[in-house]
C-alpha positions as CSV (number, residue, x, y, z in Angstrom):
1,X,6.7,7.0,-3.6
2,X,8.9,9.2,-1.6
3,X,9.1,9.2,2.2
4,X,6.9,11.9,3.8
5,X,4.3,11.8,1.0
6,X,2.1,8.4,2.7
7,X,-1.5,9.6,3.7
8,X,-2.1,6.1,5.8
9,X,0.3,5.1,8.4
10,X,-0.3,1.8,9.9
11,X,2.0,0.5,12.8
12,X,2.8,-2.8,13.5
13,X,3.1,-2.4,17.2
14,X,4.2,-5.7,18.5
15,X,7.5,-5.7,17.7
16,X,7.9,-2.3,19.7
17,X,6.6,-3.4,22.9
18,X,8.8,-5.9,22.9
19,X,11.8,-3.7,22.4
20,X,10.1,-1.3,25.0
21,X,9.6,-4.3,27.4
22,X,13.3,-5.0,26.9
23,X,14.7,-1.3,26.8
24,X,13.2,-1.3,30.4
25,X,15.1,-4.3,31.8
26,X,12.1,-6.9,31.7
27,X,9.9,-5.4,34.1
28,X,8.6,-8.2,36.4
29,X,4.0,-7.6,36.5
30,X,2.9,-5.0,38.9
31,X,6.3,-3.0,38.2
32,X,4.9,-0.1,37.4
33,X,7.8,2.6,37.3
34,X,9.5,0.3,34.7
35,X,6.3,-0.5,32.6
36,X,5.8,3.2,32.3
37,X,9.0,3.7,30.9
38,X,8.0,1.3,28.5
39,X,4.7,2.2,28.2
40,X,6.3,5.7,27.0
41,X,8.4,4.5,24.6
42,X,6.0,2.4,22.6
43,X,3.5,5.4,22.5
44,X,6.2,7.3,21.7
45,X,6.6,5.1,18.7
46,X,3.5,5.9,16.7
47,X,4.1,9.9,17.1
48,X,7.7,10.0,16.1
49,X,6.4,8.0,12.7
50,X,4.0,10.0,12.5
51,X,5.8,12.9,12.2
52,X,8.5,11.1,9.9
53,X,6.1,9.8,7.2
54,X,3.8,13.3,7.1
55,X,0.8,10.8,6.7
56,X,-2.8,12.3,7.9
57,X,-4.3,9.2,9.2
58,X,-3.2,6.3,11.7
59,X,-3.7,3.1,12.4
60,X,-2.2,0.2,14.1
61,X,-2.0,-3.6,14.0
62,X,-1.8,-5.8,16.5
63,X,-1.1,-9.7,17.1
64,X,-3.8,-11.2,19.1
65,X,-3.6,-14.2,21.9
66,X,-3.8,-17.4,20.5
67,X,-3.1,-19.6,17.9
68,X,-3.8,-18.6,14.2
69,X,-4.3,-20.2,11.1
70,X,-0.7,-20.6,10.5
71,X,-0.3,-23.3,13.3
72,X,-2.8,-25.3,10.7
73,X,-0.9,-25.0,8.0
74,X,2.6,-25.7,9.8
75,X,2.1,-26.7,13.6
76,X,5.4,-25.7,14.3
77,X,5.0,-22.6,13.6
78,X,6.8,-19.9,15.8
79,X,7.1,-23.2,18.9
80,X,11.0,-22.2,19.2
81,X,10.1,-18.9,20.9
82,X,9.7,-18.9,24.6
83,X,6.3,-18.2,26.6
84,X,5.9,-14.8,27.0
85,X,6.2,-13.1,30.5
86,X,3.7,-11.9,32.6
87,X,5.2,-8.5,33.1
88,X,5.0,-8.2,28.8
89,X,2.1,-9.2,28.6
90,X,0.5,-6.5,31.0
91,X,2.7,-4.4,28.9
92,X,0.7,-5.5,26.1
93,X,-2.3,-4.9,27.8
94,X,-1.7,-1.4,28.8
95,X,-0.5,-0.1,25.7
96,X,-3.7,-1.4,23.7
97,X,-6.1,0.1,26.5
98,X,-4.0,3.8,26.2
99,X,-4.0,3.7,22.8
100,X,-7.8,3.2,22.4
101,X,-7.9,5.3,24.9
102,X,-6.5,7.9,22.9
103,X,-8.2,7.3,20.0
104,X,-6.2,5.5,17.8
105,X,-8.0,2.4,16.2
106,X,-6.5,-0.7,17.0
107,X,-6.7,-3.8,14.7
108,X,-6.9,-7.6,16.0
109,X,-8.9,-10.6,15.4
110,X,-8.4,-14.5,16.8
111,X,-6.5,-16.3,14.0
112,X,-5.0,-13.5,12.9
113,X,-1.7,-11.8,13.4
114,X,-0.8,-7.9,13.0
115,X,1.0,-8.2,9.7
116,X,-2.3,-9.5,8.7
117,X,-4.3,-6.6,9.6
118,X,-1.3,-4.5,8.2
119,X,-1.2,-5.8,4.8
120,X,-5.4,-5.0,4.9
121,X,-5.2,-1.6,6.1
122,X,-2.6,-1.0,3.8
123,X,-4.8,-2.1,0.6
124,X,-8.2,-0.6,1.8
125,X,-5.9,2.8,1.7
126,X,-4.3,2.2,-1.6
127,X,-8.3,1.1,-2.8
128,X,-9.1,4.7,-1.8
129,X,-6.0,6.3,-3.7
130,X,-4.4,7.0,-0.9
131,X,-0.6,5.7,-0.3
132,X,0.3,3.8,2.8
133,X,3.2,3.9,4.6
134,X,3.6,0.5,7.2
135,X,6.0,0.6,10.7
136,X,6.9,-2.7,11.2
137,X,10.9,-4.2,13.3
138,X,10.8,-7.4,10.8
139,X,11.3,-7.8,7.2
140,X,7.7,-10.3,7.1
141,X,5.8,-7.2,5.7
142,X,8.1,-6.3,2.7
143,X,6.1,-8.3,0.4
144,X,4.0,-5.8,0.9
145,X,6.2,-3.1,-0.8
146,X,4.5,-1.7,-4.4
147,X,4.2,1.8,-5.7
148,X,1.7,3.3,-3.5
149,X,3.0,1.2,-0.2
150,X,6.4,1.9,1.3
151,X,7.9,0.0,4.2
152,X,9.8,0.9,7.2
153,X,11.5,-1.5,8.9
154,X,12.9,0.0,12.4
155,X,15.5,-2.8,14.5
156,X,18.3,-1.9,16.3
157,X,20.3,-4.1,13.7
158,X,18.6,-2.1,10.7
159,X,16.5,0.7,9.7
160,X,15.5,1.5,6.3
161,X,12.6,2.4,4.1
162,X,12.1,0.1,1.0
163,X,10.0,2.9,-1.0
164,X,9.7,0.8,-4.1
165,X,10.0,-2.9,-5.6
166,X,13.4,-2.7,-7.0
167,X,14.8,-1.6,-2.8
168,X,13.4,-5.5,-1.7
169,X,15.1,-7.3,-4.6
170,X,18.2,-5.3,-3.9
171,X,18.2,-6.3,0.0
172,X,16.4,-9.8,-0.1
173,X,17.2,-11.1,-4.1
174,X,13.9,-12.0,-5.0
175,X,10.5,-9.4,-5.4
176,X,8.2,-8.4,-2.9
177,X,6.2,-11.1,-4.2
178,X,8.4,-14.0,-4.1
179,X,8.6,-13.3,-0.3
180,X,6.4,-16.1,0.6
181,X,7.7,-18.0,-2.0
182,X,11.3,-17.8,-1.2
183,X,10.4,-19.0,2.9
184,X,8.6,-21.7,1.2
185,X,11.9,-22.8,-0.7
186,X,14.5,-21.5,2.3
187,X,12.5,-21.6,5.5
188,X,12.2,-18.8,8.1
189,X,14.2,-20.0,11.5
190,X,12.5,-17.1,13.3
191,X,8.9,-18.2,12.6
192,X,10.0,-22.1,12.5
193,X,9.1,-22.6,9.2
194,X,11.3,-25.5,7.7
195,X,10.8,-24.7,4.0
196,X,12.4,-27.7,1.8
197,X,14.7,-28.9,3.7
198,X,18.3,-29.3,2.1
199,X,17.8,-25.9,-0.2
200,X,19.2,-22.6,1.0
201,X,19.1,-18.8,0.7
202,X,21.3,-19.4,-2.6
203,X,19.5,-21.8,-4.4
204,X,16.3,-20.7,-3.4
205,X,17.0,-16.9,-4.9
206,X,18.5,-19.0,-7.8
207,X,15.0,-21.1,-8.3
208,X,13.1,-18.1,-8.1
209,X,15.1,-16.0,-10.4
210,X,14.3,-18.4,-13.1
211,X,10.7,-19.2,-12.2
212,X,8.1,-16.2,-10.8
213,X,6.5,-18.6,-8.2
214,X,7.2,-21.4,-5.9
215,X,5.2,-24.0,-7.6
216,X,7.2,-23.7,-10.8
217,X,10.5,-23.7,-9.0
218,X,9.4,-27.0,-7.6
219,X,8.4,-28.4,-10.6
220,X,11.1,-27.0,-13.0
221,X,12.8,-30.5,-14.6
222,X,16.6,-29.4,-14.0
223,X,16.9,-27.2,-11.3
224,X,20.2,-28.3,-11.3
225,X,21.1,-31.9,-9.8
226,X,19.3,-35.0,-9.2
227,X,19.4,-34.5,-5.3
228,X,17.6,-31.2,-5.6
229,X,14.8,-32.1,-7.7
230,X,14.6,-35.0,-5.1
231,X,14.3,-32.8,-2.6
232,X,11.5,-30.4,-4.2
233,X,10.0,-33.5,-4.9
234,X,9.5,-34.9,-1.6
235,X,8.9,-32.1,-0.2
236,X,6.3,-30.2,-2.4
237,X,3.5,-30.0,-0.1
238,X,5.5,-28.7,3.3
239,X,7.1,-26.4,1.0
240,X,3.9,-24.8,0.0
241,X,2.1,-25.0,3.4
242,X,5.5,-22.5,4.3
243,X,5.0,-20.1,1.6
244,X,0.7,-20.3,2.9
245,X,1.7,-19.9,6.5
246,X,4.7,-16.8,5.5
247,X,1.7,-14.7,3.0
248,X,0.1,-12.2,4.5
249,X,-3.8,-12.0,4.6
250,X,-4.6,-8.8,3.0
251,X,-8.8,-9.1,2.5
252,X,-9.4,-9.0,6.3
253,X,-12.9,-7.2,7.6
254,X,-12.1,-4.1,8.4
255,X,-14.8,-1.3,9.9
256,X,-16.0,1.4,7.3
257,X,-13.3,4.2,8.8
258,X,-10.5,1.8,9.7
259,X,-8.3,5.0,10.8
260,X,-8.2,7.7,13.0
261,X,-7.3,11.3,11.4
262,X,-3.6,12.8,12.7
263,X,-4.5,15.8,14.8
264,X,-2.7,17.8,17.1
265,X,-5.1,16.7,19.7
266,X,-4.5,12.9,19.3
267,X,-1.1,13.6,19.4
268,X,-1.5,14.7,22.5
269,X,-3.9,12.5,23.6
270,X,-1.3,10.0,22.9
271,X,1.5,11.5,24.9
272,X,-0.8,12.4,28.0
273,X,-1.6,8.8,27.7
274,X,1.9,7.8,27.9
275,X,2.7,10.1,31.4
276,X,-0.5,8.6,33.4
């Protein structure tokens, strides 16, 4: 698939209002010139990829408050980042209410985060023959990545499209589908997930390279010294509770339209609700 030929276009908006939120200097709750710039900017988001993709419908996925099922598996999970302010989280608040507001179906459920509701949206369009094209500022939702589901991934660090298997092995070393399996091996230090503990990006590609999934790497008989298959050993069941907690859930509920058609009055919608 080629950019500009998605008919679905899901955005994973949490990362962009919290570059919006920080674009705008941090505004403080009850700021309201500087949460309306920021306001702007993240419904500014979903128009500009709209018009970049071409796709006809929209959608977006969003993290909800809360713990989620991932703090089972690993109860670490995501404690290294800080609380989140009360001036972003009005921010949060607004830009759900404007975006309902103008029309655009928002995605959330307790236990649940946005990539989750991402990876469902994206194979309910893919179940329908469309092709889906997903907006997200991490790398979390290139597993995601197959012929009929491309992948943006907007940061101010790095912006590409992986259109196609073959772009995530090139950029990460392993398929879209050994994502999970890799933070399993290696660990993910932005989402606190320890992995096996001793084993690195390098071995972990190298494990993965010869096996297709994690619980063959663990188990292969000479991965290549005593110490590692120690450490795969001992480690075999925090290892796979990482990969569990990094996999997407892609079988979520979703309602029998999950998306709103791309017209030129949401559009506008959208940007009237941005200037209120």
């Amino acid at each position: 698939m080629v950019a500009g030929t998605a008919s679905h276009c899901i955005v994973d908006l949490g990362g962009a209002v919290h570059r919006a939120y920080h674009a705008a200097g941090r505004p403080e709750f009850g700021d309201r010139s500087g949460l309306d710039l920021a306001l702007g900017w993240v419904l500014d988001v979903v128009g500009t990829e709209m018009r970049s993709c071409g796709a006809g419908y929209v959608a977006v996925a969003w993290d909800a408050d809360g713990p989620t099922f991932r703090h089972r598996l690993v109860p670490q999970y995501k404690a290294n980042r800080p609380p989140r302010p009360a001036g972003l989280g009005e921010l949060f608040t607004r830009a759900r209410s404007a975006l309902e507001g103008a029309g655009v179906p928002v995605h959330a459920a307790d236990g649940y985060e946005g990539d989750d509701f991402a990876a469902s949206l994206a194979l309910w369009a893919v179940a329908g023959g469309g092709r889906a094209h997903v907006l997200t500022i991490d790398g979390d939702l290139l597993q995601l990545v197959a012929p009929a589901v491309e992948v943006h991934v907007s940061a101010p660090w790095h912006d590409r499209l992986f259109s196609e298997p073959a772009d995530v092995r090139r950029r990460a070393g392993v398929w879209p589908w050994q994502l999970p399996d890799y933070k399993g091996l290696a660990g993910d230090a932005s989402d606190n997930l320890p992995g096996v503990r001793g084993v690195g990006p390098v071995t972990a590609r190298r494990l993965l390279a010869r096996w297709p999934t994690l619980e063959e790497a663990l188990d292969d008989p000479a991965p290549g010294s005593p110490r590692l298959r120690t450490l795969l050993q001992r480690q075999r069941d925090q290892a796979i509770r990482c990969r569990d907690a990094a996999r997407v859930v892609a079988d979520l509920a979703l309602p029998p339209e999950p998306f709103a058609c791309w017209t030129t009055e949401l559009a506008a919608a959208l940007v009237h609700a941005g200037e209120r």
